[in-house]
C-alpha positions in Angstrom: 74.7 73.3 84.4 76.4 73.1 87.6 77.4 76.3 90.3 81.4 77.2 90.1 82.1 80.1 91.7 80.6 83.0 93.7 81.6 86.6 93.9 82.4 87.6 97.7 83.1 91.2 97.8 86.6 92.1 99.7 88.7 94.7 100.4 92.2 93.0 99.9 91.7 89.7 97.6 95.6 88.4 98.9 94.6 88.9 102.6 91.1 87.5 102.3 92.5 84.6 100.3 94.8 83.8 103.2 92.2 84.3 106.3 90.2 81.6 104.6 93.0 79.7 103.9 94.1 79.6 107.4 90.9 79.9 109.7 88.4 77.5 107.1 90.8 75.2 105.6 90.2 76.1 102.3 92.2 76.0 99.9 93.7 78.4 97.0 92.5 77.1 93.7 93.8 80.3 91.4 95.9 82.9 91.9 96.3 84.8 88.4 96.5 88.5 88.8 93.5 89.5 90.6 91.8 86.7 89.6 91.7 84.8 93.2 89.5 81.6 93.7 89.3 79.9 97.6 87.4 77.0 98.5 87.0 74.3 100.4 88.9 70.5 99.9 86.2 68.2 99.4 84.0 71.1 97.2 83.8 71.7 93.6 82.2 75.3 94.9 85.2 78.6 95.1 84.7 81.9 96.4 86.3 84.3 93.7 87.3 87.3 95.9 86.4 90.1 94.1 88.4 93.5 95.5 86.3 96.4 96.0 87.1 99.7 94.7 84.0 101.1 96.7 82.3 101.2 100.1 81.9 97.5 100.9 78.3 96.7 102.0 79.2 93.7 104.5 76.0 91.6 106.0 74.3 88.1 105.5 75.7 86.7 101.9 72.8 83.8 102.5 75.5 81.6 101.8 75.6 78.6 103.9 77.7 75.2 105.1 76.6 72.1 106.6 78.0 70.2 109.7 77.0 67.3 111.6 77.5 69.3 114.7 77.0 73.0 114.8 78.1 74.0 118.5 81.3 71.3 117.7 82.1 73.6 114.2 81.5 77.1 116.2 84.2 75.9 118.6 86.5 74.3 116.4 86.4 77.7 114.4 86.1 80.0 117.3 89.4 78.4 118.3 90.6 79.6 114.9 90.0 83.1 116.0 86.6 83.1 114.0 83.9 85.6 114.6 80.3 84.4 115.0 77.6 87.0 114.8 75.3 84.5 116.1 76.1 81.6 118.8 74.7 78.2 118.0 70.6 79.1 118.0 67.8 76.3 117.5 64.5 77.1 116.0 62.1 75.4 114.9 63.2 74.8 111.3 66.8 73.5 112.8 70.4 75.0 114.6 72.3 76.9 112.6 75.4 79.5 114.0 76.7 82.1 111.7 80.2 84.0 111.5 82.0 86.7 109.4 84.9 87.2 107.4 87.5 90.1 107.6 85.5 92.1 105.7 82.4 91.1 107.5 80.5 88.8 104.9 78.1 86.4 106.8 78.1 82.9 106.8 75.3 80.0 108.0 76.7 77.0 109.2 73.2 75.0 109.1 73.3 71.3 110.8 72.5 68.4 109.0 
C-alpha cells in the first residue's frame, strides 16, 4: 500500500486550493464538487482540502518537505508572500524552517 492523500482541514477548499497553487507550485489534481485534491508536480502525495463546518483547530500538521537548502526555500517562499512561524533554526538533529497556510496549518520544510 502506498500514501495518497491527506485531509488538511480549511475554511474555504476553492481559496485554499488556489493559495497553494500560487505560493507552493502545486498543482490542482481534482476539482469535483467539494472534493478538492492539491499537490505538488513531481509527487504522487495530494492534500484533499477538507472545508470545515466547525471551529478550525490550526497548529503543527507534522507534515513535512525536504530541500537541499532550507534558508534558499524560506526566501524563495517568503518572496511568495509565505508565512514562516519559525525562521531557518539548526539543532542538533538538522535545519528545518516551518510556515502556515491561510488557515494556519503548519508545515516543516526539513533539509536534506
Amino acid at each position: 500500500m502506498r500514501l495518497s492523500t491527506i485531509a488538511l482541514v480549511v475554511s474555504d477548499a476553492k481559496k485554499s486550493a488556489s493559495w497553494y497553487q500560487q505560493k507552493l507550485g502545486f498543482e490542482i489534481r481534482d476539482h469535483q464538487g467539494h472534493w478538492i485534491t492539491v499537490g505538488p508536480k513531481k509527487e504522487n502525495l495530494s492534500f484533499h482540502l477538507c472545508e470545515g463546518y466547525y471551529d478550525l483547530e490550526p497548529g503543527n500538521t507534522g507534515i513535512s518537505f525536504t530541500a537541499k537548502d532550507v534558508k534558499k526555500e524560506e526566501a524563495a517562499l517568503r518572496k511568495m508572500g509565505v508565512e514562516f512561524t519559525t525562521p531557518t533554526t539548526k539543532e542538533d538533529w538538522g535545519t528545518f524552517a516551518m510556515f502556515k497556510d491561510l488557515d494556519g496549518n503548519e508545515f516543516y520544510i526539513i533539509e536534506e
